[in-house]
Backbone as CSV, one residue per row, in Angstrom:
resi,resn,N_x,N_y,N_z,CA_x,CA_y,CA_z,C_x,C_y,C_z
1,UNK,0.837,-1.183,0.000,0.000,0.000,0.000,0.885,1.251,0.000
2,UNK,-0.003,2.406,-0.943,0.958,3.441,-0.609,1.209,4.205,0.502
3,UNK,2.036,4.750,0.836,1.595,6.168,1.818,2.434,7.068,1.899
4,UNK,2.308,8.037,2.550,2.975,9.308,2.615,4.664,9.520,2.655
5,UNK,5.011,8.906,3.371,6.420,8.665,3.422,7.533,8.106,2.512
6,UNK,6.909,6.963,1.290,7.379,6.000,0.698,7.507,6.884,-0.353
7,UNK,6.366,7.526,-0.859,5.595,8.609,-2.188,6.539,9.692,-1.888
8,UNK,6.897,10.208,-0.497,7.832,11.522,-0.393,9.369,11.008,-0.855
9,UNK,9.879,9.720,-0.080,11.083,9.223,-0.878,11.504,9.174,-2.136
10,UNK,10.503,8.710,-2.690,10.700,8.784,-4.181,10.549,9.532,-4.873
11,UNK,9.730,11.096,-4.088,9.976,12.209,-5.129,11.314,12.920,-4.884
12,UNK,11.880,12.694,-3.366,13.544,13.059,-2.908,14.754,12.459,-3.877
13,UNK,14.305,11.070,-4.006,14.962,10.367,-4.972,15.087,10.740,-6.626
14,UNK,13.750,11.298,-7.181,13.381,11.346,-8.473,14.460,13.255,-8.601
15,UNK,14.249,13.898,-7.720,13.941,15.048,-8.327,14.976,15.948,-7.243
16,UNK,15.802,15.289,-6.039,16.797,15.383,-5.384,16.328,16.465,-4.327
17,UNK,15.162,16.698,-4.395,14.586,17.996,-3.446,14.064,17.612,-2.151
18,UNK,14.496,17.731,-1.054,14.446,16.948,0.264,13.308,17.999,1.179
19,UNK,12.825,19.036,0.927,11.553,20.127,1.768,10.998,19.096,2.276
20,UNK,10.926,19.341,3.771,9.560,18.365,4.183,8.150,19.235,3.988
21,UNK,7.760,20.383,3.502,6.743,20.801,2.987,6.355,20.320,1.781
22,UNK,7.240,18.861,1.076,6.522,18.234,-0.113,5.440,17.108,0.938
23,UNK,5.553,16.491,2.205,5.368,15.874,2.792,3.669,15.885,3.174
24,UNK,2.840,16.617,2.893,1.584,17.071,2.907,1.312,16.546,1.086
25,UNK,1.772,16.873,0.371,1.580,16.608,-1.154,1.719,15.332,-1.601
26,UNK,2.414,14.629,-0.780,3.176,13.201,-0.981,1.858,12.155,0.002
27,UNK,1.402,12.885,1.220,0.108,12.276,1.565,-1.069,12.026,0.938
28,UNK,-1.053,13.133,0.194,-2.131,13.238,-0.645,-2.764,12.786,-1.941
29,UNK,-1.160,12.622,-2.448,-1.116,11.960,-3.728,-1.122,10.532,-3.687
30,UNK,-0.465,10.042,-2.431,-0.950,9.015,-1.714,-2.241,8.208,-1.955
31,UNK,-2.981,8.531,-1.291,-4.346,8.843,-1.210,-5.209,8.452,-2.272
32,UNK,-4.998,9.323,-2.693,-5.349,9.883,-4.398,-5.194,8.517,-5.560
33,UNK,-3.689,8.345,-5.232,-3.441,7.320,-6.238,-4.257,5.739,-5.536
34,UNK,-4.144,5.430,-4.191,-4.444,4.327,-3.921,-5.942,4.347,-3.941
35,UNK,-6.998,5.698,-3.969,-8.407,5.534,-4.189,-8.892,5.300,-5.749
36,UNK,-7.659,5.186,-6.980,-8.164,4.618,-8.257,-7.452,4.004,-8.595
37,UNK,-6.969,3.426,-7.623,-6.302,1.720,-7.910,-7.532,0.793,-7.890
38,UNK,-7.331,0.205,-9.103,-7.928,-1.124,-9.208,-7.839,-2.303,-8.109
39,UNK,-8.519,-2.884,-7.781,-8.888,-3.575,-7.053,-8.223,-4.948,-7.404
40,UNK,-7.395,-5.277,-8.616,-6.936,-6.242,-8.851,-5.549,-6.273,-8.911
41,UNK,-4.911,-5.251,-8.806,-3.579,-5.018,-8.706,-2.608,-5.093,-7.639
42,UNK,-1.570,-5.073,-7.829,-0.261,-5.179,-6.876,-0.162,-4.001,-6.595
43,UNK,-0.813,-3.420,-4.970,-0.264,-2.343,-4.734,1.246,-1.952,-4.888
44,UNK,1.770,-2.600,-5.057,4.159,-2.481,-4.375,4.262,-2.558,-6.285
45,UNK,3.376,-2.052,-6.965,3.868,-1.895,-8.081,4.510,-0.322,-8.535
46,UNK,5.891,-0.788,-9.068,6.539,1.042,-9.124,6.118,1.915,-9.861
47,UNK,4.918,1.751,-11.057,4.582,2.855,-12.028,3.186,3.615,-11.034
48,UNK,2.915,2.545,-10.064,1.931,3.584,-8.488,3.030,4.409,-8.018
49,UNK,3.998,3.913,-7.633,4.710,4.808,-6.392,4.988,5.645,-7.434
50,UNK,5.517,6.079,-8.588,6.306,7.116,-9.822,4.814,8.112,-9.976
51,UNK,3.654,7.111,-9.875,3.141,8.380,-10.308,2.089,9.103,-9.177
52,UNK,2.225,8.507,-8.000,1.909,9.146,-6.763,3.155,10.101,-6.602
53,UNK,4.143,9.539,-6.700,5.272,11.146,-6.689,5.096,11.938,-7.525
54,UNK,4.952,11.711,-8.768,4.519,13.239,-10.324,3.366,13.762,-9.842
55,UNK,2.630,13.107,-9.104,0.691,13.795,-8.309,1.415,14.518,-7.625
56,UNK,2.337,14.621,-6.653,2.971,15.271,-5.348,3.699,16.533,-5.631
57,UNK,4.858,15.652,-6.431,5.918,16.918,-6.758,5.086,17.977,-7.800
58,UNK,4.210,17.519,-8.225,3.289,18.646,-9.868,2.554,19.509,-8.488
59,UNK,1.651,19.351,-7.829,1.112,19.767,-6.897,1.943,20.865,-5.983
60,UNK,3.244,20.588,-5.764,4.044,21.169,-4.817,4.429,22.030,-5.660
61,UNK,5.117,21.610,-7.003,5.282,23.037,-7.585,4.576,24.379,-8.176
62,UNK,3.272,23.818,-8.206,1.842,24.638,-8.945,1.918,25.716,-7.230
63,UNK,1.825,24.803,-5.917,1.883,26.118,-4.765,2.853,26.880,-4.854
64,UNK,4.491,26.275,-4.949,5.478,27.123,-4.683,5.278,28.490,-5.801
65,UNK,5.100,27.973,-6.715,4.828,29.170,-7.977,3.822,30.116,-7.345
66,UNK,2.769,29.343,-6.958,1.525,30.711,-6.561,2.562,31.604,-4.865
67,UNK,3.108,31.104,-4.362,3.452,31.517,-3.114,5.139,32.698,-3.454
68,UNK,5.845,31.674,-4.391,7.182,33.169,-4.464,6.599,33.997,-5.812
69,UNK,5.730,33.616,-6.450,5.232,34.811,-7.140,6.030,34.629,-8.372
70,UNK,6.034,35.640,-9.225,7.175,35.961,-10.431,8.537,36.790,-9.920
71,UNK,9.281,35.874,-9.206,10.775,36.638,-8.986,11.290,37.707,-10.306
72,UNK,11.356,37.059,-11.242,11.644,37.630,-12.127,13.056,37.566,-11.979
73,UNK,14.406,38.452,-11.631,15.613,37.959,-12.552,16.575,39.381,-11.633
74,UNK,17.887,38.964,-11.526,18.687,40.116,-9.803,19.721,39.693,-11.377
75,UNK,20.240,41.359,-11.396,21.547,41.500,-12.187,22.291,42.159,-11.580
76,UNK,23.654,41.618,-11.572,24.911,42.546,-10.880,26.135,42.834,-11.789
77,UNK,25.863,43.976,-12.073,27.123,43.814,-13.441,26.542,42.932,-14.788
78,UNK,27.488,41.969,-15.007,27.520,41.491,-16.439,26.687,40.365,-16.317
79,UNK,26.943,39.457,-14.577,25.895,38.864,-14.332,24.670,38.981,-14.164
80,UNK,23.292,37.765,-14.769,22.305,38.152,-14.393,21.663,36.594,-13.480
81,UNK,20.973,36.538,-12.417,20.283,35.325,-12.055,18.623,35.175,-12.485
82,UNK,18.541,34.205,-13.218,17.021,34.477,-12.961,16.082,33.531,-12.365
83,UNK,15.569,33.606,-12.010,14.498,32.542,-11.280,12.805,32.220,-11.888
84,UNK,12.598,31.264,-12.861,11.558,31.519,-13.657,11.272,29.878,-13.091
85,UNK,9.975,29.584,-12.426,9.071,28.215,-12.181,8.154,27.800,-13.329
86,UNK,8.565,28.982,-14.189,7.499,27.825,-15.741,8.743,26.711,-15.846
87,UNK,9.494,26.796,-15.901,9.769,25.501,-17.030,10.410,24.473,-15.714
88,UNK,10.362,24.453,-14.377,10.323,23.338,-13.592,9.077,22.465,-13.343
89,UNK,7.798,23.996,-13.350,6.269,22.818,-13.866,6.331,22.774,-14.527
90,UNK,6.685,23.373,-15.936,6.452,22.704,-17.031,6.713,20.896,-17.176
91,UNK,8.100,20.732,-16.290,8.635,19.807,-16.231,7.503,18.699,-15.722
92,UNK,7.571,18.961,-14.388,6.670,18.554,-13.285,5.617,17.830,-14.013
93,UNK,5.021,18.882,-14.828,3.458,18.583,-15.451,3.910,17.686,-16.313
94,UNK,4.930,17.404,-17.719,5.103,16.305,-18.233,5.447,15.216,-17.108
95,UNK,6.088,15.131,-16.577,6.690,14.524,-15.712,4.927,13.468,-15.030
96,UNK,4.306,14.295,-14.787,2.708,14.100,-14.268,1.934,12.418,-15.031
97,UNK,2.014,13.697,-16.404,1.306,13.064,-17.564,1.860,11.599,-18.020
98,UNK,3.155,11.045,-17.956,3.781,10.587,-18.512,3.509,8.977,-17.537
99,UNK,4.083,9.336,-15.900,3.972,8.777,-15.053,2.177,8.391,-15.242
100,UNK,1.278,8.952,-15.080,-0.338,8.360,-15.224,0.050,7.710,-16.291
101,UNK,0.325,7.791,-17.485,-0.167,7.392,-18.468,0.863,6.051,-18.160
102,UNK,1.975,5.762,-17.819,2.339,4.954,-17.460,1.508,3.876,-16.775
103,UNK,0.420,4.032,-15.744,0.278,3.673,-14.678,-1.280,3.208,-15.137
104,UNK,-2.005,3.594,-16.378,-3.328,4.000,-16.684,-3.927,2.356,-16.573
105,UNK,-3.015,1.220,-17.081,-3.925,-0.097,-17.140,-3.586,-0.510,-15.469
106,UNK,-3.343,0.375,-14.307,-3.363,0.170,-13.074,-4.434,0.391,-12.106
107,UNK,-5.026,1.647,-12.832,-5.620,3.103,-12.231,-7.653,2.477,-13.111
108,UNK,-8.394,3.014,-12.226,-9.878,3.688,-12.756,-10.044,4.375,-12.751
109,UNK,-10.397,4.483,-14.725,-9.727,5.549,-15.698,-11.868,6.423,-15.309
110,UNK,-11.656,7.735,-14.303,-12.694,8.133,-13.951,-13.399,9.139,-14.829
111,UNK,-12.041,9.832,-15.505,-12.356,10.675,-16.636,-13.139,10.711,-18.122
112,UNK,-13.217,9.299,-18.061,-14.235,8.928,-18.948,-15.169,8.321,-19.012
113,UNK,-16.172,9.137,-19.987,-18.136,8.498,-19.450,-18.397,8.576,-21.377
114,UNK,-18.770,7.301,-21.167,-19.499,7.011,-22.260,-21.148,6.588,-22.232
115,UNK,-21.608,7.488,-22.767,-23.296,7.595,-22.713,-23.700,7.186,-24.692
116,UNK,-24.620,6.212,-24.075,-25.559,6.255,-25.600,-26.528,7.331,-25.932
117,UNK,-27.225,7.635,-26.973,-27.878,8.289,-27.028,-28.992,8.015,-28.112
């Protein structure tokens, strides 16, 4: 089974970022992933734990972005630093997509409703 701790390892592992404020995101995604797990599967399967971490770490970076805002970019002289969080979610978010879609003949796929008419 998943849980919070195992899901936070492996996003420390995946993505080398150790915040225990991913540790709330990593519960959740937790959660999340083990409530559309199929009922016939091997929970201790790794494309769950990969993509309970891309649920976590995508999540953690969508707050950090809303919370430091647009830094935007500190020049001193010839140097410039800049600090731009599009293209780490950008990352994140493939990173997301890739991992589900990995994981999809694991998961109940909820997003889709097929109605006759």
């Amino acid at each position: 089974m998943l849980d919070g701790k195992t899901v936070f390892e492996k996003v420390c592992e995946i993505t080398g970022d150790t915040d225990d404020a991913l540790m709330p995101f990593c519960e959740k995604a937790a959660a999340v992933i083990c409530g559309r797990m199929r009922s016939d599967v091997n929970a201790s399967d790794i494309r769950l734990l990969t993509a309970a971490a891309s649920v976590a770490y995508c999540d953690y970076l969508m707050v950090q972005n809303v919370i430091d805002g647009d830094i935007g970019s500190v020049k001193a002289g010839d140097i410039t630093v800049s600090r731009n969080g599009n293209s780490a979610s950008a990352f994140a978010e493939n990173f997301r997509q890739k991992a589900l879609a990995d994981a999809a003949d694991l998961l109940i796929d909820s997003e889709f409703l097929f109605r006759t008419v």
